[in-house]
C-alpha positions in Angstrom: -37.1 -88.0 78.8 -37.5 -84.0 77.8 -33.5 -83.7 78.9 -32.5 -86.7 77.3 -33.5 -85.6 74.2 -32.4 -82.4 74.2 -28.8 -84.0 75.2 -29.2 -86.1 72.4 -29.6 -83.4 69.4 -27.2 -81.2 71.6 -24.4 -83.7 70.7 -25.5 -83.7 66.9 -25.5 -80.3 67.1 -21.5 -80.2 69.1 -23.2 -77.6 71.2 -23.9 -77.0 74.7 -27.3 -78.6 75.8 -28.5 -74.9 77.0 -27.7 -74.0 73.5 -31.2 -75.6 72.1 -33.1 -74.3 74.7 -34.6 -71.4 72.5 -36.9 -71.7 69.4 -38.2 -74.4 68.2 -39.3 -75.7 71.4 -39.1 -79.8 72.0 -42.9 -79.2 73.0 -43.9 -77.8 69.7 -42.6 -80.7 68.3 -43.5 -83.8 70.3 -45.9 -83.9 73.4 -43.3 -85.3 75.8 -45.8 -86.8 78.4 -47.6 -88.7 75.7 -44.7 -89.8 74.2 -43.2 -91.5 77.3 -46.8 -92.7 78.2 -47.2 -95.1 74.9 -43.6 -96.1 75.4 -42.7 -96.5 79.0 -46.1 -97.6 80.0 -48.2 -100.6 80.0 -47.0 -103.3 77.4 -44.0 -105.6 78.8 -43.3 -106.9 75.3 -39.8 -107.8 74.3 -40.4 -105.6 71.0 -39.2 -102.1 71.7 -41.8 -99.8 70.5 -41.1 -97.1 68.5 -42.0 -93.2 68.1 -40.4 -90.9 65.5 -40.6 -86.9 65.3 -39.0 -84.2 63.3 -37.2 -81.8 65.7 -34.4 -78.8 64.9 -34.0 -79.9 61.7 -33.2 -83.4 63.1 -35.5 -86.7 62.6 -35.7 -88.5 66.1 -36.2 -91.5 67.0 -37.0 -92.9 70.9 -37.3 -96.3 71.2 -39.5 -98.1 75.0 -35.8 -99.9 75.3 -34.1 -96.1 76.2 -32.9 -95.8 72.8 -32.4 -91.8 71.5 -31.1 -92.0 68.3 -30.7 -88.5 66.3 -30.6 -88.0 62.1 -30.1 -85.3 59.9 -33.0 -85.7 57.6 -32.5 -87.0 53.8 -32.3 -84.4 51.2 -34.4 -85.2 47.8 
């Protein structure tokens, strides 16, 4: 999941995937074991469930259903 993610922002980023490697960490950002627990885990229900975190200045989103989908935030 950890890779997949990192993939993910690389390609919103156009940069190689070692390129995000450094600070911030993924792991200061989400706690990647719990986060594939609650979605990968347990229920069997046809509605995807859904976790969101803020990571390099990106808003994530990771859906049970494999879904990665990567957004620069909204600026107010």
């Amino acid at each position: 999941m950890t890779a997949a993610i990192l993939k993910a922002v690389a390609k919103a980023e156009r940069v190689d995937i070692l390129s995000i490697t450094g600070s911030p960490l993924l792991y200061d950002s989400v706690d990647a074991v719990a986060l594939e627990k609650s979605l990968f885990t347990g229920s069997t229900s046809a509605v995807p469930r859904v976790v969101q975190f803020s990571f390099y200045d990106y808003e994530i989103t990771v859906e049970s259903d494999g879904w990665i989908q990567v957004y620069e935030p909204t600026r107010e």
